[in-house]
Every structure is written in C-alpha cells, then in structure tokens.
PAPAKE-145810 format. One record per residue (C-alpha): x, y, z; residue in one letter; residue number from 1; chain. Coordinates in Angstrom, 2 decimals. Each point is the difference from the previous one (the first is absolute). Example, Ala and Ser with C-alpha at 12.3 -4.5 7.8 and 13.67 -1.06 7.14 Angstrom:
% PAPAKE-145810
<node><xx>12.30</xx><yy>-4.50</yy><zz>7.80</zz><code>A</code><pos>1</pos><unit>A</unit></node>
<node><xx>1.37</xx><yy>3.44</yy><zz>-0.66</zz><code>S</code><pos>2</pos><unit>A</unit></node>
This chain:
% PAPAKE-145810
<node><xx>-5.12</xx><yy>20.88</yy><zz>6.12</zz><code>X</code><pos>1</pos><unit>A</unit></node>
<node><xx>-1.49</xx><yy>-2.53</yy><zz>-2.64</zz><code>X</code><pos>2</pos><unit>A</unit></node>
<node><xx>1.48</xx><yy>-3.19</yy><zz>0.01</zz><code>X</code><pos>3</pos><unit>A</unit></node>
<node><xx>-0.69</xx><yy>-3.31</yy><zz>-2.21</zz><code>X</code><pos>4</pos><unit>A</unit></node>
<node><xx>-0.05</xx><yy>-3.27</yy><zz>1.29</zz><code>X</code><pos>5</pos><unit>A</unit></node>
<node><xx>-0.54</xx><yy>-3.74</yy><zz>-1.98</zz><code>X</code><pos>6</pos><unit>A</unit></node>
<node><xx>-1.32</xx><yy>-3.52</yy><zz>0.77</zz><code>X</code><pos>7</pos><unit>A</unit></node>
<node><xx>1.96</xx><yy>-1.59</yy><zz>-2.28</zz><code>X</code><pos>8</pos><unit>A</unit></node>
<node><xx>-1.14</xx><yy>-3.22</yy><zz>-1.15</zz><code>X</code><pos>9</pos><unit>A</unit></node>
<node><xx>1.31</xx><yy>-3.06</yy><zz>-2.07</zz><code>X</code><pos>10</pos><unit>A</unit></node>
<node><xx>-2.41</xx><yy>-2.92</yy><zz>0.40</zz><code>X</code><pos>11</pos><unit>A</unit></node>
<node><xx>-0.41</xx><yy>-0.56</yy><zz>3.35</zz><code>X</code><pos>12</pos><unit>A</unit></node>
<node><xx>2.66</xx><yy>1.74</yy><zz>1.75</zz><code>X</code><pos>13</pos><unit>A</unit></node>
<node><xx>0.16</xx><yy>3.92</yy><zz>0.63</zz><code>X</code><pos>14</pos><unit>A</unit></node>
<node><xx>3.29</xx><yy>1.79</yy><zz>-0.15</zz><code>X</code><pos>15</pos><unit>A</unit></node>
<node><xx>1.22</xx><yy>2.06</yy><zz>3.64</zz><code>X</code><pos>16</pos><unit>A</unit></node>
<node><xx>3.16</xx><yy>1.56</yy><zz>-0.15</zz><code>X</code><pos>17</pos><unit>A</unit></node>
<node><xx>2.35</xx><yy>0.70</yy><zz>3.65</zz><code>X</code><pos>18</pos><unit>A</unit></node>
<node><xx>1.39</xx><yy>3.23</yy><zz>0.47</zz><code>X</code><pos>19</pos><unit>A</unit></node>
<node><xx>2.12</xx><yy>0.43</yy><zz>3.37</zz><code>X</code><pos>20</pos><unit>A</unit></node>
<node><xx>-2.07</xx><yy>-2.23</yy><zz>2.18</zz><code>X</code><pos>21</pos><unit>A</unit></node>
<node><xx>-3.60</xx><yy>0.43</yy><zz>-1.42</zz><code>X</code><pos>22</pos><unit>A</unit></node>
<node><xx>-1.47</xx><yy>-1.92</yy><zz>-2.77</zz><code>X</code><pos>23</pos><unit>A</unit></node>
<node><xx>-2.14</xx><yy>2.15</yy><zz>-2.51</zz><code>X</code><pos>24</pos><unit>A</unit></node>
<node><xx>-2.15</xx><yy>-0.02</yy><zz>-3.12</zz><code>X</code><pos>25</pos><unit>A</unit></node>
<node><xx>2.68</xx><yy>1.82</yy><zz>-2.20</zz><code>X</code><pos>26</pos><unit>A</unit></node>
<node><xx>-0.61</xx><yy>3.06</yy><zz>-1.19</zz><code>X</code><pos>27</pos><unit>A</unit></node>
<node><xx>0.96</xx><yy>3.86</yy><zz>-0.05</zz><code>X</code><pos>28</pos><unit>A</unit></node>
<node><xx>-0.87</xx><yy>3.47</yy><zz>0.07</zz><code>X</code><pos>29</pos><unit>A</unit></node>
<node><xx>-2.15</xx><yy>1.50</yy><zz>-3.01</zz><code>X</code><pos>30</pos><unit>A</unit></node>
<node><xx>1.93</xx><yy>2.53</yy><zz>-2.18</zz><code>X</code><pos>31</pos><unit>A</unit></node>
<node><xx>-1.31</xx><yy>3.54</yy><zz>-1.59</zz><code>X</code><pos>32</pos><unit>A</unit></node>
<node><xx>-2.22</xx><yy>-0.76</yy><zz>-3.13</zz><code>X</code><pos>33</pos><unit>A</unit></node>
<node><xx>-0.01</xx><yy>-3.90</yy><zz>0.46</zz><code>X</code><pos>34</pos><unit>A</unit></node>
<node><xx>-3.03</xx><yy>-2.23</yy><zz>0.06</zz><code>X</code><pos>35</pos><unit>A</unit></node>
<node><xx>-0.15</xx><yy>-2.20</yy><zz>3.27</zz><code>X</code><pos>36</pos><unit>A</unit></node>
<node><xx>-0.04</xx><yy>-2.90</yy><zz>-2.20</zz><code>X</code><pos>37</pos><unit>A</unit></node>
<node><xx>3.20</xx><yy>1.26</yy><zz>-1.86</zz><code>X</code><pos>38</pos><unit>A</unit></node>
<node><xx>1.73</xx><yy>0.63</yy><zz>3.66</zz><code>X</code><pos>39</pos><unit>A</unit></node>
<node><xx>-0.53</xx><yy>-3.54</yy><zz>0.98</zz><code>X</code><pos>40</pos><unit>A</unit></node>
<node><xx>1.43</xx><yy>-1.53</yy><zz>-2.97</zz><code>X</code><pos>41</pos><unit>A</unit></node>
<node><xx>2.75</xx><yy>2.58</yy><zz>-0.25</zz><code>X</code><pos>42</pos><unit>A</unit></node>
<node><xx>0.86</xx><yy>-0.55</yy><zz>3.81</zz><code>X</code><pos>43</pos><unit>A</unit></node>
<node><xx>-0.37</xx><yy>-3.85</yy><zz>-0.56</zz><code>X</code><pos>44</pos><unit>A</unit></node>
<node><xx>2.33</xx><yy>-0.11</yy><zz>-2.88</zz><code>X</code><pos>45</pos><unit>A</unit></node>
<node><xx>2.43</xx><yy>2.60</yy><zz>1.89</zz><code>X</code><pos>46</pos><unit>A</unit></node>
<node><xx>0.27</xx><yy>-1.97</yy><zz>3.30</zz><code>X</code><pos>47</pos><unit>A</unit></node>
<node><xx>-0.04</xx><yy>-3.71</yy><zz>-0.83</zz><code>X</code><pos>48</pos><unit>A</unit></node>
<node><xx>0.72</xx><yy>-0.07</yy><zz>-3.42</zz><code>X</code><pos>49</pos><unit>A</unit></node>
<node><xx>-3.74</xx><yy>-1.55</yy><zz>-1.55</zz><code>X</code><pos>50</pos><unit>A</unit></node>
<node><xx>-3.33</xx><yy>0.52</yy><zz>-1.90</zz><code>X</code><pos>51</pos><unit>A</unit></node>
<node><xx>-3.18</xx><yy>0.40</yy><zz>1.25</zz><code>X</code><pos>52</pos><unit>A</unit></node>
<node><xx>-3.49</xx><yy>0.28</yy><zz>-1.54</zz><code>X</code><pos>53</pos><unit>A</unit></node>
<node><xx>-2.39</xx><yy>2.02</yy><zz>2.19</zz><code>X</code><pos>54</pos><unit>A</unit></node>
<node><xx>-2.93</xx><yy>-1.79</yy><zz>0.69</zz><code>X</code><pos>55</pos><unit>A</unit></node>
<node><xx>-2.07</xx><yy>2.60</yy><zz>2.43</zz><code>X</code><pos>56</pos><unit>A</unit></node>
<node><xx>-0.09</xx><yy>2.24</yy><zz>2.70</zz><code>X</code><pos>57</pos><unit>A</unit></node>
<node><xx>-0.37</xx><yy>-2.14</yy><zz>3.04</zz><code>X</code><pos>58</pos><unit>A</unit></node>
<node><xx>-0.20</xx><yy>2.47</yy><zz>2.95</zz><code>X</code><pos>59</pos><unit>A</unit></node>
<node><xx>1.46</xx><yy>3.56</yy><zz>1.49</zz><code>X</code><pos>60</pos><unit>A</unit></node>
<node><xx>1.40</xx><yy>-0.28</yy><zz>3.80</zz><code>X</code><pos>61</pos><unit>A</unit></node>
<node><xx>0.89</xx><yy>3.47</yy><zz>1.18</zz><code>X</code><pos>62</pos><unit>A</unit></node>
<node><xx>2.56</xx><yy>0.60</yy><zz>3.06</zz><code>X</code><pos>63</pos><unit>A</unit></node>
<node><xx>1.18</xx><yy>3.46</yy><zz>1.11</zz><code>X</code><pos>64</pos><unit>A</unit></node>
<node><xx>0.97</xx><yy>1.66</yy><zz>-3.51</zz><code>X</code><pos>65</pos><unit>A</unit></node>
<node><xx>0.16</xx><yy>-2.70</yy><zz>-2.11</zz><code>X</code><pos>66</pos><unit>A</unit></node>
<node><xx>-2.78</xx><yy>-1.20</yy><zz>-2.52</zz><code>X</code><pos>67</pos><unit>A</unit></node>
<node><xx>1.01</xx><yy>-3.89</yy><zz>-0.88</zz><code>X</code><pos>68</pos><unit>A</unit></node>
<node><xx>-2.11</xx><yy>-0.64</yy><zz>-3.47</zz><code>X</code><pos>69</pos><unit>A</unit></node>
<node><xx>0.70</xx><yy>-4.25</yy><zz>-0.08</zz><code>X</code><pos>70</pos><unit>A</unit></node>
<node><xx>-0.86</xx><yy>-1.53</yy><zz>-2.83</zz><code>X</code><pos>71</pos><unit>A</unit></node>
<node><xx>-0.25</xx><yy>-3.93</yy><zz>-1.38</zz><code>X</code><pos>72</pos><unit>A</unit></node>
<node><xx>2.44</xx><yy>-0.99</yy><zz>-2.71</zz><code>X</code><pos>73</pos><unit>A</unit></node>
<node><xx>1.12</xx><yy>-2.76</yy><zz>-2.11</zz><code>X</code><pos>74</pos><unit>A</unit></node>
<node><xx>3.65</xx><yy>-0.58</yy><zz>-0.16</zz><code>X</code><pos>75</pos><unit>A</unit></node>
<node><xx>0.66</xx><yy>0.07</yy><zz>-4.14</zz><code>X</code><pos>76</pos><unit>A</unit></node>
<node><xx>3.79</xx><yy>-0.77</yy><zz>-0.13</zz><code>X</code><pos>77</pos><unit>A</unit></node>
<node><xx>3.71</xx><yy>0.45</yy><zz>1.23</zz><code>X</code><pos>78</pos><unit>A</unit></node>
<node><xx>1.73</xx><yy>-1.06</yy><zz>2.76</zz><code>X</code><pos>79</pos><unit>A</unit></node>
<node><xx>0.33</xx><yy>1.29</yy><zz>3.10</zz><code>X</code><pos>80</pos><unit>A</unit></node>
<node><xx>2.97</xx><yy>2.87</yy><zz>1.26</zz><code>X</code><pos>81</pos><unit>A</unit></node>
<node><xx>0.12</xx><yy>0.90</yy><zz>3.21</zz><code>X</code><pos>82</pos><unit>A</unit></node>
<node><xx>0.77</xx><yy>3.59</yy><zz>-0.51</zz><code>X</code><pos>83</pos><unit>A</unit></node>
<node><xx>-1.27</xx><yy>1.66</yy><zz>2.75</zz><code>X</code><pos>84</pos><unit>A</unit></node>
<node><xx>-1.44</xx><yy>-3.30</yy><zz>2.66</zz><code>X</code><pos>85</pos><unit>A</unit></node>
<node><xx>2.61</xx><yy>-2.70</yy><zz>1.55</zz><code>X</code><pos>86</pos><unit>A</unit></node>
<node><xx>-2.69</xx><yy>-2.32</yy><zz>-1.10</zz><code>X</code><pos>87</pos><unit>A</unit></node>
<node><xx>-3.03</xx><yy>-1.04</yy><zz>-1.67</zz><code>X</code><pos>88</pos><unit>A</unit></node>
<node><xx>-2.70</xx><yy>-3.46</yy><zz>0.22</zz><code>X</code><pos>89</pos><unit>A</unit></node>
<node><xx>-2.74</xx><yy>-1.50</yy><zz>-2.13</zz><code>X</code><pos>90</pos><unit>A</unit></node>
<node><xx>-2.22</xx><yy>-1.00</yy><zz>2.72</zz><code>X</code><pos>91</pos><unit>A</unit></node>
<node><xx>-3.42</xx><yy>-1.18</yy><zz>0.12</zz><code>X</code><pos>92</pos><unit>A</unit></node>
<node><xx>-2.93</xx><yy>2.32</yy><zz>1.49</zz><code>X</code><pos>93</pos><unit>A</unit></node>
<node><xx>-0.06</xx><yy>-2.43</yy><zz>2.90</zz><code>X</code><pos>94</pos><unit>A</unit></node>
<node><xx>3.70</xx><yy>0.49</yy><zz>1.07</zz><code>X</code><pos>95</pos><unit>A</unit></node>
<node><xx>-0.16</xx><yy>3.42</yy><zz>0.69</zz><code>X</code><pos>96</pos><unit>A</unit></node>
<node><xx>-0.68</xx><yy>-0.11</yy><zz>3.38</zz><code>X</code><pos>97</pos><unit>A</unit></node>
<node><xx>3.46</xx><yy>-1.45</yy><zz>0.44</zz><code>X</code><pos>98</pos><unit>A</unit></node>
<node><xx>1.80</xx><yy>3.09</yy><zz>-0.64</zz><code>X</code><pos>99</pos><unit>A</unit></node>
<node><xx>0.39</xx><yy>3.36</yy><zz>1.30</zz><code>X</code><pos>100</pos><unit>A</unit></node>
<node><xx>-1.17</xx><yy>3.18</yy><zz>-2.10</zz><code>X</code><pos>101</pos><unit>A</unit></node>
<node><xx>-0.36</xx><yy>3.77</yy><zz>0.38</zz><code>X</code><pos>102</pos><unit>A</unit></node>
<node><xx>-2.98</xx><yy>1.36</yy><zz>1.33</zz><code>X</code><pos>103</pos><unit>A</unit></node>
<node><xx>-1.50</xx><yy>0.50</yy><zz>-3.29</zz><code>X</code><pos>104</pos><unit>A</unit></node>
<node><xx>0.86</xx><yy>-2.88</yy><zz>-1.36</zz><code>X</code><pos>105</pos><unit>A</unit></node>
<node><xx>-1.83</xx><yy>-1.78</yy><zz>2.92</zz><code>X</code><pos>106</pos><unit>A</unit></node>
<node><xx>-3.19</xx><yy>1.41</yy><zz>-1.04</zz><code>X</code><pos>107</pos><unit>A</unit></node>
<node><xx>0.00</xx><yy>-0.83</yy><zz>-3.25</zz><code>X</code><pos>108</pos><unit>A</unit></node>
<node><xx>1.28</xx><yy>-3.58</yy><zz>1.34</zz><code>X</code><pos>109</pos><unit>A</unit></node>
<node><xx>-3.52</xx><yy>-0.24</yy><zz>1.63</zz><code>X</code><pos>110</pos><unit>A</unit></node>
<node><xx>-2.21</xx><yy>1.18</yy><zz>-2.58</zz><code>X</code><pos>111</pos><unit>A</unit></node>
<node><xx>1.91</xx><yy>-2.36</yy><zz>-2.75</zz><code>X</code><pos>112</pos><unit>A</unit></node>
<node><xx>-1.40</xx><yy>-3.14</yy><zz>2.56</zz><code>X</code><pos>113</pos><unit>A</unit></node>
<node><xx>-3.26</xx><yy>1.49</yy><zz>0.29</zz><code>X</code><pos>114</pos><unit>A</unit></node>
<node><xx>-0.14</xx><yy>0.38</yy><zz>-3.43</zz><code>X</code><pos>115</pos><unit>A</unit></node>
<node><xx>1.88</xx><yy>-3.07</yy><zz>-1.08</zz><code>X</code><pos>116</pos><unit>A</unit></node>
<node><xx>1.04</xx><yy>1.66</yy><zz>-3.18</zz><code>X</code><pos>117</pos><unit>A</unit></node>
C-alpha cells in the first residue's frame, strides 16, 4: 500500500497532527489515477481542513506492506479541522523529540534532524 506523508512547514514551525495516541506527519493513502503530489494535498485538505504547496520528495520509509512517500510542504492557507486527529501542533524541528510518534513517523523524525530541513 502507497501512502503520502508531509512536513508541513510555516516559518519555523512544522505541522504534526495526533491520532489516538501517536503523533504523525498527516497524510493518507494514494488513490487510483492520482499523482502522489495530488494525494497529499487532497488528504491534507480532507483531514485538517488546509492548503499545502508541495515542495519535494523528502524520503520513502518502508515497513511490512506499506510504502510511506513523505514529502516537504508549505502550508498556503485555511485553518485547521480536526477531521480525522484529536489534535494537531506547530512545533519547531527541535521539539520533536518531546512527543511520541508511529514507527514511521520516527524515522522520518530522525532524518528531518539530520537533515535540518
């Protein structure tokens, strides 16, 4: 299964969104005939209710049989609906450490610090 995931960004502070008792990047699973950059924005739009611009792709992290395609974004406009998450944070890159994500989502937590997007 292909799945989208995006770093949201507006200025400093990245957007993570809590679903249950995980934090996440937010994001969904790609549809029939759809771009991966039209999923994320579609799945952005659908779950909390904003705009992004896609930036890049940023990295793959594969577990079991799902294919997480995560990419950077800049938050355009709206604001946030918590449609599908009980809650969601603009945090800066050096606060995540303080909260608890999905497996995935700790991966890419790691490569965003190495990287220091």
């Amino acid at each position: 299964m292909i799945v989208t995931a995006a770093i949201i960004r507006k200025g400093n502070k990245v957007l993570i969104a809590k679903r249950g008792d995980k934090w996440e990047f937010p994001g969904g699973k790609l549809e029939e005939n759809e771009s991966m950059e039209e999923c994320i924005k579609r799945e952005i739009k659908e779950e909390l209710g904003i705009e992004i611009s896609v930036i890049k792709k940023f990295c793959i992290e594969k577990k079991d049989e799902i294919e997480l395609h995560v990419f950077t974004a800049n938050y355009e406009k709206g604001n946030i609906k918590l449609n599908f998450h009980n809650d969601a944070k603009w945090i800066g890159i050096e606060e995540l450490n303080n909260y608890d994500f999905l497996p995935l989502d700790k991966r890419i937590v790691k490569k965003i610090q190495s990287h220091l997007i």
